[in-house]
C-alpha positions in Angstrom: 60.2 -3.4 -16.1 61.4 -7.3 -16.9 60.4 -10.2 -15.1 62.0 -13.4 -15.0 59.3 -16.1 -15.4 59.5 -20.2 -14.8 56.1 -21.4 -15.7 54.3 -24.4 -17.0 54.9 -25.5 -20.6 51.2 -24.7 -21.2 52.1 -21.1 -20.8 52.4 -18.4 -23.6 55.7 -17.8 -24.0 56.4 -16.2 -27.6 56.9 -12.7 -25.9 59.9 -13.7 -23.7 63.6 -13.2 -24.6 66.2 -16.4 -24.8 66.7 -15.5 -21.2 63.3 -15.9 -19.8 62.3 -12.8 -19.2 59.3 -10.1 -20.1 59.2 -6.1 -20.5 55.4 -5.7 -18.6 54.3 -2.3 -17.3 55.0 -1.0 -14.0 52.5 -1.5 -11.5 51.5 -4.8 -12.6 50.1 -7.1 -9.7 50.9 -11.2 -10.0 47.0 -12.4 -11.0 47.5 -9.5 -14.1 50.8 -11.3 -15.0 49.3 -14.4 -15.0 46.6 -13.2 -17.7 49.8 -11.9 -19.6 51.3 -15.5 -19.9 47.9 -17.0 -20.4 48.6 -19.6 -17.2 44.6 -21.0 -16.8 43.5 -19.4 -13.3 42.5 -23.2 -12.0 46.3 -24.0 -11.9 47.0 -20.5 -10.2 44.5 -21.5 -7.5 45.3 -25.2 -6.5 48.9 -24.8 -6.8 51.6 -22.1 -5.3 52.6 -19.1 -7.0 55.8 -17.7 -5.8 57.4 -14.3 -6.7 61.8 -14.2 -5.4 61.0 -18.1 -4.3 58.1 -16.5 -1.2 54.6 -17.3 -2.0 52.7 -14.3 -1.9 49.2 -12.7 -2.4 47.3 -12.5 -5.9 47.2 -8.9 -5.6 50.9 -8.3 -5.2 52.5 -5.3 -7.0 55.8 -6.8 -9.1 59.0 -5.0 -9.1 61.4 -5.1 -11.7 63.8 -8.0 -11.8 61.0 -10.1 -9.5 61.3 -13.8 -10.3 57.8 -15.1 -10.7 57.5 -19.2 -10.5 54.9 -22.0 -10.0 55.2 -24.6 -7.7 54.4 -28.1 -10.0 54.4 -31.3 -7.6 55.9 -34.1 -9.5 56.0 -37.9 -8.8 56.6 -41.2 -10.1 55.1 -44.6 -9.6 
């Protein structure tokens, strides 16, 4: 199945397409995607994770096509 991902730039990316997306098994829950793209857990548990824009549970099961994002607060002085 493919997932669309928009992570962090600290994220590993050399697996994914030019259109931002990865083949992963089926079956595969969000915190097992997250060990995929090598995003450090402490950012996965003090900010957001969304999958289709809704922040869900660690443990949910990914569909193909799922949009998976992080949430990154920005500001300015």
């Amino acid at each position: 199945m493919r997932i669309e991902f928009h992570g962090p730039s600290i994220c590993d990316f050399s697996n994914f397409e030019k259109d931002g997306t990865i083949e992963v098994q089926d079956g595969l829950t969000l915190k097992q995607f997250l060990k995929i793209v090598k995003l450090p857990m402490l950012w996965a548990k003090t900010l957001p994770l969304l999958v289709n824009y809704e922040k869900v549970p660690m443990d949910t099961v990914l569909k193909d096509g799922d949009i998976v994002s992080s949430y990154t607060p920005l500001g300015s002085g």
